[in-house]
N, C-alpha and C positions, 0 to 999 in steps of 0.2 A: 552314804557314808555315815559310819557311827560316828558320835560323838565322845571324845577323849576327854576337853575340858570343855566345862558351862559355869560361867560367870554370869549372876545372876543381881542384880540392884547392888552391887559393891561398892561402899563408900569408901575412903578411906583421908587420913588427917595426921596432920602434926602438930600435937597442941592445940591449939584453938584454930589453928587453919585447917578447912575443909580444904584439899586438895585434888581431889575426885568425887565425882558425885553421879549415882544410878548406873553405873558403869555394866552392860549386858553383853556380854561379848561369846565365842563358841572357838574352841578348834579341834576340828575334827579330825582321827584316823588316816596316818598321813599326809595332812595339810602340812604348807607355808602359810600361816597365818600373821600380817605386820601388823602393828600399832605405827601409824606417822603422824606429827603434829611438830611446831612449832618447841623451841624451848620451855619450860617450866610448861607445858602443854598437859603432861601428869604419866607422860607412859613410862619411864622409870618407875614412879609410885606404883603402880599398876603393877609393870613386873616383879617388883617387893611383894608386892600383896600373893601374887598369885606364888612366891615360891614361899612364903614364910617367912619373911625379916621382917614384915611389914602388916603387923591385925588389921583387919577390917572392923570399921566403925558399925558396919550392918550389911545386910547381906548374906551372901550365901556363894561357895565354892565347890561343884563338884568335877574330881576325878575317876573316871572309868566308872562313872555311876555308883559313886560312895563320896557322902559330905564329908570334904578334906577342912574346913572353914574353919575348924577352932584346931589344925593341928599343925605342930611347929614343923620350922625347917628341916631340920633333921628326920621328921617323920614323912616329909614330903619327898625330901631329897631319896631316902630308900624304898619309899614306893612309886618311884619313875618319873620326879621332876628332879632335873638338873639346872643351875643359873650359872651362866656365866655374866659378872656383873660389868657394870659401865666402871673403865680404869683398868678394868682387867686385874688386879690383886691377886696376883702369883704372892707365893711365899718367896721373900727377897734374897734371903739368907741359903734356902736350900736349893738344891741343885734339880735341873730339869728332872733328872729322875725322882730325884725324891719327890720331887712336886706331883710326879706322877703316881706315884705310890700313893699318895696323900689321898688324891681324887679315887683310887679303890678302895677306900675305906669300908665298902660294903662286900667286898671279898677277902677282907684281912684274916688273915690263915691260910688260903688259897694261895699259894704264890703260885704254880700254874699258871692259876685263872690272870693273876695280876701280867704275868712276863706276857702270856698271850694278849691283853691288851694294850702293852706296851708297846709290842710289835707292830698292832694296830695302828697306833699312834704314830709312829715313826714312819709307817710305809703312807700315813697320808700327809705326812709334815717332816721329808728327812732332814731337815735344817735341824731338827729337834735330836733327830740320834746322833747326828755332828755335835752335839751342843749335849750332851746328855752328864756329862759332868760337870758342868758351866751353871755357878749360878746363876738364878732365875733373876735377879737385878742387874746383872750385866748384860741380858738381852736387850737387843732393839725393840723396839716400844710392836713392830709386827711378829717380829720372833714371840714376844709374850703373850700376842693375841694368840698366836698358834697352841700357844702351852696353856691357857688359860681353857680355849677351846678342848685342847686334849684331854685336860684335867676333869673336865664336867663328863667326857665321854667315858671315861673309865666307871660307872658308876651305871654305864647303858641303860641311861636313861628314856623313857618312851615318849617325855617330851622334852626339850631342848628350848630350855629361854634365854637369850640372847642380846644384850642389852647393850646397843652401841658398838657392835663390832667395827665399823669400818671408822670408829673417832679417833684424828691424829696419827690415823696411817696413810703410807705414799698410795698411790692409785693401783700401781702395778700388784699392792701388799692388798688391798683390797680384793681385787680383783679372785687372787689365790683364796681368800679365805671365803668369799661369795660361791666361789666353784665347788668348795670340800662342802660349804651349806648344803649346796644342790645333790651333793654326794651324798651327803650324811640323811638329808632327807627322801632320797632314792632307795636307800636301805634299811626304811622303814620307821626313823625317827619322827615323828612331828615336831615341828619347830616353830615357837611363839616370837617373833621378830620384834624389836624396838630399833628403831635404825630412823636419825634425824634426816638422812638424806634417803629421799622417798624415790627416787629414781631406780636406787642402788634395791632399795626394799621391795617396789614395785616390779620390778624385773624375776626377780626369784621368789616372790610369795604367789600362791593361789589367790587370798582373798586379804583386806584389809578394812581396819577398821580406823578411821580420822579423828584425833582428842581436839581438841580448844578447848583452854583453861577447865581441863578438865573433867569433860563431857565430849559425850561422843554425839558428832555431828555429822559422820555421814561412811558408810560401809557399801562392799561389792567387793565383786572380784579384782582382780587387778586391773585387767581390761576396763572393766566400769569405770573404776575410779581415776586410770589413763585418760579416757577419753573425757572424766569431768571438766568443764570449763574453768569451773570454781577450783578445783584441785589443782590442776596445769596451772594457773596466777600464781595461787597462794603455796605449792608446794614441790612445783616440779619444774619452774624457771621458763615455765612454754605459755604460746597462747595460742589457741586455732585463728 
């Protein structure tokens, strides 16, 4: 497998708080790659970092084998990283579609390209073309995840970061937007996971990498890190 993203000694801080530190991570061409760890653990930080909201203290970022490390969100986002963030931040005011629109921002003048991704949209979320003139703050807290998820796809992104999908949704609501992952990553997206509940992550990622206050303390595939003893205690409610 090639390599898509390489995160190499990435620190990153707020203020005088180090909040990550030597951070070395990979995902590759195709992968389901998760981050799981405990709260303030640092993989939110992390996925800031890796999509641009968030500089690195030191370090180094490459995508598709070109240093992406000193360049902003906006220049990340059009050369094939997408974040959907932790909260989900739909525009409150505007309407599913418009919200959808928003997220083509890199085909604007294309309407075409944009309806055909709309269509997209809706044939893997129809709660959303029901709701397509409904503003986006009147949705249910999974409905949003839906549109928050669609919004980042309109921008067909080659890697898909993911930050807290299944936080504050019913089981059944999770469940659906776990399945579109596995869809979405079937059809060629790689997908960078933050997901505090490691079962739900562990189930649909290839490989994963474990933070504490941090630092990375221990990576494998998913099978590996299932069958950790130390993982099962501390992250997955099991014990052999």
């Amino acid at each position: 497998m090639s390599s898509l993203l390489t995160a190499s000694s990435l620190y990153f801080g707020y203020g005088d708080i180090l909040a990550c530190q030597d951070l070395n991570f990979e995902v590759n061409q195709g992968e389901v790659v998760t981050l799981i760890g405990a709260n303030g653990a640092g993989k939110s930080t992390t996925m800031k970092g890796i999509a641009g909201t968030l500089a690195s203290r030191s370090g180094s970022i490459f995508f598709e084998g070109k240093d992406i490390t000193k360049d902003p969100s906006h220049i990340r986002a059009k050369n094939g990283i997408a974040l959907v963030p932790e909260g989900r931040r739909v525009f409150p005011f505007l309407t599913v579609l418009e919200n959808l629109e928003m997220g083509g921002f890199k085909y604007r003048g294309n309407k075409q390209k944009i309806n055909q991704l709309i269509e997209q949209s809706f044939t893997m979320f129809p709660r959303l073309k029901e709701r397509s003139n409904q503003r986006a703050g009147t949705l249910s807290g999974g409905e949003q995840q839906m549109l928050a998820l669609s919004r980042a796809l309109m921008s067909e992104p080659k890697l898909l970061c993911l930050d807290e999908p299944s936080l504050g949704l019913a089981p059944l609501v999770v469940q659906e937007i776990f399945r579109n992952i596995r869809l979405i990553n079937t059809a060629g997206v790689s997908v960078l996971l933050v997901e505090q509940n490691a079962n739900y992550a562990l189930a649909v990622a290839h490989r994963g990498y474990v933070l504490k206050n941090g630092v990375i303390i221990a990576s494998g595939t998913s099978e590996q890190l299932k069958a950790d003893e130390k993982i099962q205690m501390a992250y997955l409610g099991t014990k052999k």
